[in-house]
C-alpha positions in Angstrom: 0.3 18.3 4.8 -0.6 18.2 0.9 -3.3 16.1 0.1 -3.0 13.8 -3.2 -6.2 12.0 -3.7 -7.6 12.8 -1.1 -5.0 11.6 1.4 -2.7 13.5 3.6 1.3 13.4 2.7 4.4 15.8 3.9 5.8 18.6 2.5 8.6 19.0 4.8 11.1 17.2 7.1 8.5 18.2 10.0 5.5 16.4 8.6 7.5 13.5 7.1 8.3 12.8 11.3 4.6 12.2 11.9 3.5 11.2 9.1 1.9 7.5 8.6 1.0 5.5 5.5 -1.8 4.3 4.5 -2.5 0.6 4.2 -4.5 -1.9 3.0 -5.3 -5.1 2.1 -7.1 -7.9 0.2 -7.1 -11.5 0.1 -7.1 -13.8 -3.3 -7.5 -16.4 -1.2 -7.3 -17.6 2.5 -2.9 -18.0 1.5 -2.6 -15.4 -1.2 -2.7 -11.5 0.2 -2.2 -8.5 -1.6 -1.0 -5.1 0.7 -1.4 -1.5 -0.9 0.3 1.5 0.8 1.0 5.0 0.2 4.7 6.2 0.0 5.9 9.3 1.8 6.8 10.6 -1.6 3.0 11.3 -2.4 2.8 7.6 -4.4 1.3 4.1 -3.6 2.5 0.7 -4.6 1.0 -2.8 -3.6 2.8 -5.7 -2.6 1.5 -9.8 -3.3 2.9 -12.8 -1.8 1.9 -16.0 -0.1 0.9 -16.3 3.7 -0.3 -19.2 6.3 -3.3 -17.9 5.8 -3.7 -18.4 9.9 -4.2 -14.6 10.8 -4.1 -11.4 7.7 -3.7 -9.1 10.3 -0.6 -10.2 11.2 0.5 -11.3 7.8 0.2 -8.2 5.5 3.3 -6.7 7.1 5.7 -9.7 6.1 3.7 -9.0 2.7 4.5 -5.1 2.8 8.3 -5.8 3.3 9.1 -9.0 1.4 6.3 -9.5 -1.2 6.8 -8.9 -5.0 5.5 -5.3 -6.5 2.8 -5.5 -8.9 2.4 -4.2 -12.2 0.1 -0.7 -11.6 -2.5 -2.1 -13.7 -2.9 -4.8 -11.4 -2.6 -2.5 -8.5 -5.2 0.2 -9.6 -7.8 -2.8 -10.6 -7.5 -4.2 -6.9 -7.3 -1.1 -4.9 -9.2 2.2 -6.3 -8.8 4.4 -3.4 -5.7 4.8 -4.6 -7.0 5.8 -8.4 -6.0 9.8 -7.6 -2.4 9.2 -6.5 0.7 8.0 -9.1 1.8 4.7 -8.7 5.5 4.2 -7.8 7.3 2.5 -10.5 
């Protein structure tokens, strides 16, 4: 594994099979959550969209696969463990 940022990703087909993101989150409000993850591509991108609000950690994954991309600058402001890595445009 490569690290970018301080955070593991795959150089090869064997790495990219055990290789998992990293995720996470933050609320804007108890029905408004925001889900940064890394790509296997050695990027990030975050994700916003509206929940229940009834449980985040079951919601960010609906947020992950459905929610709209943000702008990086929005991104980077919210999520600076991520400041080291490209964002995915």
């Amino acid at each position: 594994m490569k690290e970018i940022g301080g955070l593991p990703f795959p150089e090869n087909q064997r790495e990219a099979a055990t290789w998992e993101a990293t995720t996470t989150r933050r609320a804007l409000a108890r029905c408004v959550l925001v889900v940064a993850t890394t790509r296997i591509e050695g990027m990030w991108a975050a994700y916003c969209d509206a929940v229940t609000g009834k449980n985040h950690d079951e919601e960010w994954q609906m947020v992950l696969h459905e929610g709209c991309k943000l702008p990086a600058v929005w991104a980077r402001a919210m999520f600076p463990i991520f400041d080291d890595i490209p964002y995915s445009q």
